[in-house]
C-alpha positions in Angstrom: 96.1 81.1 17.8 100.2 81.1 18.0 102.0 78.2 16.6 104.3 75.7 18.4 108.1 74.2 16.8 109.3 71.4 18.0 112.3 70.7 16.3 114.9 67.4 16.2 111.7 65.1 16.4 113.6 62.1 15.2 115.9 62.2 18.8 112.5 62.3 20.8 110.3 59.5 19.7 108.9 58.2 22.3 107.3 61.8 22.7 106.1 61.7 19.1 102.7 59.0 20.3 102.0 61.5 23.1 102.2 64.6 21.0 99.7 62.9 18.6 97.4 61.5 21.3 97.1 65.6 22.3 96.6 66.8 18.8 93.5 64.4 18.2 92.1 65.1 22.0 92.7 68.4 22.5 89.5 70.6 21.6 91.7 73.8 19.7 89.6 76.8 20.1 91.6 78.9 17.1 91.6 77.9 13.4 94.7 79.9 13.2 96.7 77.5 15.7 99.5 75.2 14.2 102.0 72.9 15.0 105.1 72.7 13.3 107.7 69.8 13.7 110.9 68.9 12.7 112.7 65.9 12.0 115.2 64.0 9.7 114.1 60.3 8.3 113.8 57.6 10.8 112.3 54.1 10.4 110.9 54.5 13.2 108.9 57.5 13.2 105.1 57.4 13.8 103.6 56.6 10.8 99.9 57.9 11.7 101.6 61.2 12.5 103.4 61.5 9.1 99.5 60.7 7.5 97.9 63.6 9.2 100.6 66.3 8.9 101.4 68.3 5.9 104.8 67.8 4.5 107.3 69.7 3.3 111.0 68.6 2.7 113.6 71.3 2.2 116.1 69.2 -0.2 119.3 70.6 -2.2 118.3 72.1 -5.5 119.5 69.5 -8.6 122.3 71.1 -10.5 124.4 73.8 -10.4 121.8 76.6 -12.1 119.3 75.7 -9.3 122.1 75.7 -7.0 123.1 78.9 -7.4 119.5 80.3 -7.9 119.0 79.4 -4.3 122.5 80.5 -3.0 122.4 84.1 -4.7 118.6 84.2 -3.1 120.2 84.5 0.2 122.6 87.3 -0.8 121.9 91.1 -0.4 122.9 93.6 -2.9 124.2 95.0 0.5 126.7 92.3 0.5 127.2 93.1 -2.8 128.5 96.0 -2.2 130.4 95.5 0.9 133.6 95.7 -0.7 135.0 98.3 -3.6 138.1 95.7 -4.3 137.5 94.3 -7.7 138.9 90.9 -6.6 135.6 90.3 -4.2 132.9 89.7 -6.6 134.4 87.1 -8.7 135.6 85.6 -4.9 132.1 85.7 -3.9 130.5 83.9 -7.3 133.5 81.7 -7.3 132.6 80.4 -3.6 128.9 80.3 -4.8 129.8 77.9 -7.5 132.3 75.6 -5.2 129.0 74.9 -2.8 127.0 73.9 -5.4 129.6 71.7 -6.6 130.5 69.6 -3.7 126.5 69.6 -3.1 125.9 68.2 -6.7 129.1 65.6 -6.2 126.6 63.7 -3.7 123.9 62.7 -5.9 127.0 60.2 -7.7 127.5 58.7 -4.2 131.2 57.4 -4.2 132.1 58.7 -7.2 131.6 62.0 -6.2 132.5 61.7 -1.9 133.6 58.8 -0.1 131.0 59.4 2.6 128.0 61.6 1.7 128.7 64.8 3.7 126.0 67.4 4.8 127.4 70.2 3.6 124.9 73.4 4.1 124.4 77.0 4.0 126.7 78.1 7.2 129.6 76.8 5.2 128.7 79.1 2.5 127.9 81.7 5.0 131.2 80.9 6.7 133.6 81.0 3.7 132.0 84.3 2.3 132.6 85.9 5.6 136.3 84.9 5.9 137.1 86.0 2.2 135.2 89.5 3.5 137.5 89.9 6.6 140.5 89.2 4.2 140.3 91.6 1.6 140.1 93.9 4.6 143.2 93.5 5.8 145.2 92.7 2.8 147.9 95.0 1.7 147.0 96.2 -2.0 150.5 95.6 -3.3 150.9 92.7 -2.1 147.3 91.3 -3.2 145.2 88.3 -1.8 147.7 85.6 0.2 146.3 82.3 -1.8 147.4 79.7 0.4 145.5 81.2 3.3 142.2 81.4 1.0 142.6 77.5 -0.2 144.0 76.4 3.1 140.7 78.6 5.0 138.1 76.7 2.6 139.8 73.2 1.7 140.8 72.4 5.0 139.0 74.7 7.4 135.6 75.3 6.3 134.1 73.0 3.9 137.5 70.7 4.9 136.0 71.2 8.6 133.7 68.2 7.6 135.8 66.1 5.6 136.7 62.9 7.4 138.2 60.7 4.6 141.7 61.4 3.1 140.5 61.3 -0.9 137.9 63.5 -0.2 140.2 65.7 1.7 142.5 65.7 -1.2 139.9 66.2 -3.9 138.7 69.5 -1.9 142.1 71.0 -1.8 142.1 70.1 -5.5 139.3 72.2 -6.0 140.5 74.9 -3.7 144.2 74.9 -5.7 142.7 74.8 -9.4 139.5 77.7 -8.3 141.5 79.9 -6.2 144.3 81.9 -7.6 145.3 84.8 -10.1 144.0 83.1 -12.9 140.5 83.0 -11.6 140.5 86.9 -12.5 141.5 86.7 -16.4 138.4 86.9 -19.3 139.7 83.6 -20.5 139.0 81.5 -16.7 136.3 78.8 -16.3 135.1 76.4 -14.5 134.2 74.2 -17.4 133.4 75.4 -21.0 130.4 77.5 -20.7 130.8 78.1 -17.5 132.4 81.4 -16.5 132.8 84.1 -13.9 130.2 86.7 -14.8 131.1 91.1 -14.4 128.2 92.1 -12.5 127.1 95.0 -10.7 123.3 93.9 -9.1 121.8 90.7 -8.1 119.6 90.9 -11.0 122.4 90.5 -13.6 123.7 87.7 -11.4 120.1 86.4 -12.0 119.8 87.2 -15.4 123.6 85.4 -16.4 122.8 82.4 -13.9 119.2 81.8 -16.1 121.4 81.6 -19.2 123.3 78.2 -17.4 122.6 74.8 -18.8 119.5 73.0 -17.2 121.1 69.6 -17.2 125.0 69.7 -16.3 127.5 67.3 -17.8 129.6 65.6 -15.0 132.2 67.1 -16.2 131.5 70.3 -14.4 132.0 68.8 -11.4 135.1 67.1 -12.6 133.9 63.6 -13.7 133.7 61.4 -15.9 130.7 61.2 -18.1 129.7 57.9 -17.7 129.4 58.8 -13.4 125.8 60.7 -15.3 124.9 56.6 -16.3 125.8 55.1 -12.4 123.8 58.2 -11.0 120.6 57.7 -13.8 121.0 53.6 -13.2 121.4 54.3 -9.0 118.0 57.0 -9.2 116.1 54.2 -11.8 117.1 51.4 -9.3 115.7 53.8 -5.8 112.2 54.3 -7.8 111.6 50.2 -8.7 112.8 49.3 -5.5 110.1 51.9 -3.8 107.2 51.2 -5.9 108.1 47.3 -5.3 107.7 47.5 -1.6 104.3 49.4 -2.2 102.9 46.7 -4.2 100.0 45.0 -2.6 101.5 42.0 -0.2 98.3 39.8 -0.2 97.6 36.9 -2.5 94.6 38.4 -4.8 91.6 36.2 -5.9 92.3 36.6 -9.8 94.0 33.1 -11.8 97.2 32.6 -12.2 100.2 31.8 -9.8 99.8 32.4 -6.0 102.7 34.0 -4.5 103.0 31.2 -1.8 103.2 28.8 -4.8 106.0 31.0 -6.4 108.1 31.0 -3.5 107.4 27.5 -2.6 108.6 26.4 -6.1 111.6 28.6 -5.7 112.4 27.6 -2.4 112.7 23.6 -3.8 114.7 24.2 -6.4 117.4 26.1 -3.8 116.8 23.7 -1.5 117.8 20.7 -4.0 121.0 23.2 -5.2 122.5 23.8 -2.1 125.4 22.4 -1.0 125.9 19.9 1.7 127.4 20.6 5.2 131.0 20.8 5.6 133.5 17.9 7.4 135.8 19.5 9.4 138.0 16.5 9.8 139.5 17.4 6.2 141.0 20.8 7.5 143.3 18.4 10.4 144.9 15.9 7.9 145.7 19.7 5.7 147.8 21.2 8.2 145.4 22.5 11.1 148.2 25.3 12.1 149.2 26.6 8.5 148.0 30.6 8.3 146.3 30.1 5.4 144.6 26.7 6.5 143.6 28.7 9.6 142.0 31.2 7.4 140.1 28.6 5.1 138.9 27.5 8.7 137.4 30.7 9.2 136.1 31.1 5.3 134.5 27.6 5.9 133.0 28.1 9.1 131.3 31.4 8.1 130.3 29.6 5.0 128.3 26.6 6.8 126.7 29.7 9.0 125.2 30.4 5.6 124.3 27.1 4.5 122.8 26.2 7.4 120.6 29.8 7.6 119.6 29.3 4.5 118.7 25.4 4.4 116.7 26.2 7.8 114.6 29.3 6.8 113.8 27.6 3.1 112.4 24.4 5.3 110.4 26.6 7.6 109.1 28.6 4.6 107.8 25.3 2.7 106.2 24.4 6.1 104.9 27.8 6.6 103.3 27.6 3.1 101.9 23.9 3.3 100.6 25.0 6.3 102.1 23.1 9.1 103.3 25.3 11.2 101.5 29.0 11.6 103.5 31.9 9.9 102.2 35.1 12.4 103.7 37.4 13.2 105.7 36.9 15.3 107.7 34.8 12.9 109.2 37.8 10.8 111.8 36.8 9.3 109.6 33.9 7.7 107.1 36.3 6.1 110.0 38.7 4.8 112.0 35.9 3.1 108.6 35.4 1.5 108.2 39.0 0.3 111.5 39.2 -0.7 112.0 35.9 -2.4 108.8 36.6 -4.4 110.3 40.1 -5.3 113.8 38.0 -6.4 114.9 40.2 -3.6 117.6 38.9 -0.3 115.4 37.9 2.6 117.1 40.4 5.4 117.7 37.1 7.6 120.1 35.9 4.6 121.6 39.5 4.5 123.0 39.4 7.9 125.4 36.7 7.9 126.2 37.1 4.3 127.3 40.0 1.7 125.2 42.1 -0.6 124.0 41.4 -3.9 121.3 43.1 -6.7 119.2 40.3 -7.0 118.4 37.0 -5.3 119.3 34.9 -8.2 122.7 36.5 -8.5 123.1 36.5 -4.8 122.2 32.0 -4.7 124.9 32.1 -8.2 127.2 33.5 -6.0 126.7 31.4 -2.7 127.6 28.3 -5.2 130.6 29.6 -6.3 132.0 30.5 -3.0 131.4 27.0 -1.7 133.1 25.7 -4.7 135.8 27.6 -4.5 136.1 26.4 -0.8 135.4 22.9 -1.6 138.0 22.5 -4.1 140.7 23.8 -2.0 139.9 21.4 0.4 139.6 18.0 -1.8 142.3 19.3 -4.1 144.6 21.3 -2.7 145.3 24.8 -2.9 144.4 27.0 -5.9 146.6 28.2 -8.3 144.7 31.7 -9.0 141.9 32.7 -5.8 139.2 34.1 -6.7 139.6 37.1 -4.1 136.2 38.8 -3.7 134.8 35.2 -3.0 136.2 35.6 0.4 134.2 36.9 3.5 137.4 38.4 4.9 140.1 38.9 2.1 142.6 41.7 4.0 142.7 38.0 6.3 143.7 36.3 3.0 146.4 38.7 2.2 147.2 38.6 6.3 147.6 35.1 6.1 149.9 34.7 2.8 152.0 37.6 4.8 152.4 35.4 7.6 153.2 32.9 5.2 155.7 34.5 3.5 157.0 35.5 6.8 157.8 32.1 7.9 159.6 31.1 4.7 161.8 33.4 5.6 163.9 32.8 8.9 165.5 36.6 9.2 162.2 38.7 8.6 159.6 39.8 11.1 156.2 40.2 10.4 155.6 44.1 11.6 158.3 45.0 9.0 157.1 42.7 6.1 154.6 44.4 3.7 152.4 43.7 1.1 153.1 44.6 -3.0 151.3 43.4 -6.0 151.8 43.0 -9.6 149.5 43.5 -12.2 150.1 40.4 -14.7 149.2 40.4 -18.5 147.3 37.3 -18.1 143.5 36.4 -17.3 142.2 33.8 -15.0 142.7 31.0 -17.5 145.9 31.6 -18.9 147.9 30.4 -15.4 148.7 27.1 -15.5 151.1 26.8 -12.5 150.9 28.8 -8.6 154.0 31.6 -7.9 157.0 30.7 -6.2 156.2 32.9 -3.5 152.5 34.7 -2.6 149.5 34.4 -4.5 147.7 34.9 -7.9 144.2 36.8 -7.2 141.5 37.9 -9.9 138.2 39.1 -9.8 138.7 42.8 -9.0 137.5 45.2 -11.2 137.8 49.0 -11.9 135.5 51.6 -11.4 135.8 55.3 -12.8 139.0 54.4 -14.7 140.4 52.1 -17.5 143.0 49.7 -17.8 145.3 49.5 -20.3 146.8 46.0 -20.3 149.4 46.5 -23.0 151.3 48.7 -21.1 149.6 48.1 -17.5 148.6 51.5 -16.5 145.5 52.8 -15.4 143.8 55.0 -18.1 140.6 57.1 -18.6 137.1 55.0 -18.6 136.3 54.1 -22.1 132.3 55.9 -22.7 129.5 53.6 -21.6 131.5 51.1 -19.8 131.3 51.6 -16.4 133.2 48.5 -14.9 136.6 46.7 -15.9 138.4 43.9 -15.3 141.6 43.6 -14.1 143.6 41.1 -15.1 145.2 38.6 -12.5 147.4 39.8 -9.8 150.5 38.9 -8.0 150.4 39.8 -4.4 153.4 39.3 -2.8 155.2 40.1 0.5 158.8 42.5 0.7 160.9 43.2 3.7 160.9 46.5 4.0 163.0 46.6 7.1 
């Protein structure tokens, strides 16, 4: 009748078939017996186990009301209590409020953190206990030492976790702007409507976190609104993309369109767009040992890797289909580029040894312009603006005009040259001529900011646009020796 845990499931897997072959065999004399596991999400894990079990998934509450909700729900009035200063209460909501905040930043993946971090309660837990142990030593006259509090949380214990150097320097933000004398005056918040409550009891905590907005404005958490469209668009985009792989795989018996006639359609049309192989004997006559005809080399080579994956796995398909050769299945890759090509999805094969895209139609779009931006600087010469995110490896690109540059001039060496960039006035179409030195590049754009390209400064985003353009650039090498 006592209950087993087995915890950190996902590390033991191979366990995971033998634990279920003993739950179905064993004869369990108690109704009262249970077995308890825990894991995190794996691909892998044992479906059939997953079917019989009883979930339950312990996930961050959304926004900062539920956030807090669940982090006062772990506080005592004991801790309350624990200190008669009147600087620790506000200190202890204020703390509250900073965990829900860099939990809540996550759900707007980069725009919020670089890399998603697990922040959890021991942080909370953590940082509470070293503001307690701080007020007990502090001398009354001299009052709280601020850098030690900001340094203890935005470097130590939430900054414990942070790997990436923005991140880093967002935290400390927070820390700086949350954590001084100000936080103690009527007038301090967060964001409007969002102030440090006088309590006594955790009921009036309760009671004042009940009267917080439901739905939080990004702006709380110091962004922009229009990170609340990226993070509705990302959620809308996770729930399609679910109930698509769900969807039935098999052909059905109604009229209409098989999917095998879909795909085979599809797979014709691609197979009469793409482009042919490349001829390497082009690159020799160019100058086989220039750096940036060395890196077109690379570019091209990568580039008939795709062609060639691409023309292959569409011939097999057609054959597949027609019914020449068996599609079982042990031929996986066939029957997902037929899943995914019928869901205008990248077949996973194609993914591999190319880049990422939203849709299989952009994705082909995209594989066309690549190539002709390859082709033409091959049986034209070189481009006079480059169409940067069209490269597989463009830090090589900017490598290679370095090297360039580098050569062109006799007295400079290539550890001390770096690279700079101008921000021109101009679009794609308006240069007519290459610089005299480094390259013209376009095709980046802006996310989370604006552009002003009057005076060529970076500005806030404009509402509802979430993307711009930035106009050409001139990258360019210095010797900064």
């Amino acid at each position: 009748g006592g209950w087993v845990l087995l915890q950190n499931c996902h590390l033991g897997l191979d366990f995971m078939d033998e634990l279920l072959e003993t739950i179905l065999t064993a004869e369990i004399q108690n109704d009262t017996f249970r077995v308890w596991i825990t894991t995190e999400q794996h691909p892998k894990f044992p479906i059939t186990l997953l079917q019989i079990a009883i979930k339950f998934t312990n996930e961050p509450p959304q926004g900062i009301r539920a956030g807090l909700k669940r982090t006062f729900s772990g506080i005592s009035q004991d801790l309350l209590n624990v200190s008669n200063l009147p600087m620790w209460k506000p200190l202890l909501y204020t703390v509250a409020f900073l965990h829900s905040t860099v939990q809540e930043r996550r759900k707007f993946g980069p725009l919020g953190w670089n890399i998603p971090y697990e922040f959890n309660s021991a942080d909370f837990t953590a940082s509470v206990q070293f503001i307690q142990n701080h007020l007990k030593r502090i001398d009354v006259k001299k009052g709280i030492s601020w850098n030690t509090v900001r340094y203890m949380i935005g470097e130590v214990q939430y900054g414990g976790r942070v790997t990436d150097d923005y991140d880093k320097r967002l935290l400390n933000c927070f820390a700086r702007v949350w954590f001084n004398e100000s936080m103690f005056d009527s007038s301090f918040c967060f964001y409007t409507g969002y102030k440090i409550p006088v309590c006594k009891t955790l009921e009036q905590y309760f009671d004042y976190i009940q009267l917080l907005p439901a739905m939080d404005s990004p702006e709380v958490f110091g962004l922009h609104p229009n990170a609340d469209i990226t993070y509705q668009r990302n959620t809308s985009a996770d729930v399609l993309d679910t109930i698509t792989n769900i969807q039935p795989k098999e052909s059905g018996g109604g009229s209409g369109e098989t999917r095998e006639s879909v795909v085979y359609r599809s797979a014709e049309d691609m197979l009469e767009k793409l482009p042919p192989d490349y001829v390497k004997a082009r690159l020799v006559k160019m100058g086989a040992l220039n750096s940036m005809n060395i890196f077109l080399r690379q570019e091209i080579d990568r580039m008939q890797k795709v062609i060639t994956v691409v023309r292959t796995s569409l011939n097999d398909l057609k054959l597949a289909i027609e019914g020449t050769i068996v599609m079982s299945e042990a031929s996986k890759n066939l029957r997902d580029a037929l899943d995914n090509m019928y869901d205008a999805r990248i077949p996973q094969v194609w993914r591999r040894v190319s880049w990422d895209s939203s849709t299989l139609g952009f994705w082909f779009t995209e594989l066309l312009d690549r190539n002709a931006q390859l082709s033409t600087w091959i049986f034209q010469g070189r481009p006079k603006v480059f169409w940067i995110t069209g490269f597989f490896n463009p830090q090589g690109f900017l490598t290679a005009m370095k090297q360039e540059a580098t050569r062109a001039h006799k007295d400079w060496a290539l550890d001390k040259v770096a690279i700079h960039n101008d921000v021109l006035k101009l679009t794609r179409e308006e240069i007519t001529s290459s610089p005299s030195e480094g390259v013209y590049i376009y095709g980046l754009y802006l996310e989370g900011a604006g552009w002003d390209k009057r005076r060529s400064i970076l500005v806030e985003s404009t509402p509802k646009i979430l993307f711009v353009q930035l106009p050409v650039l001139h990258m360019f090498a210095v010797d900064s020796s």
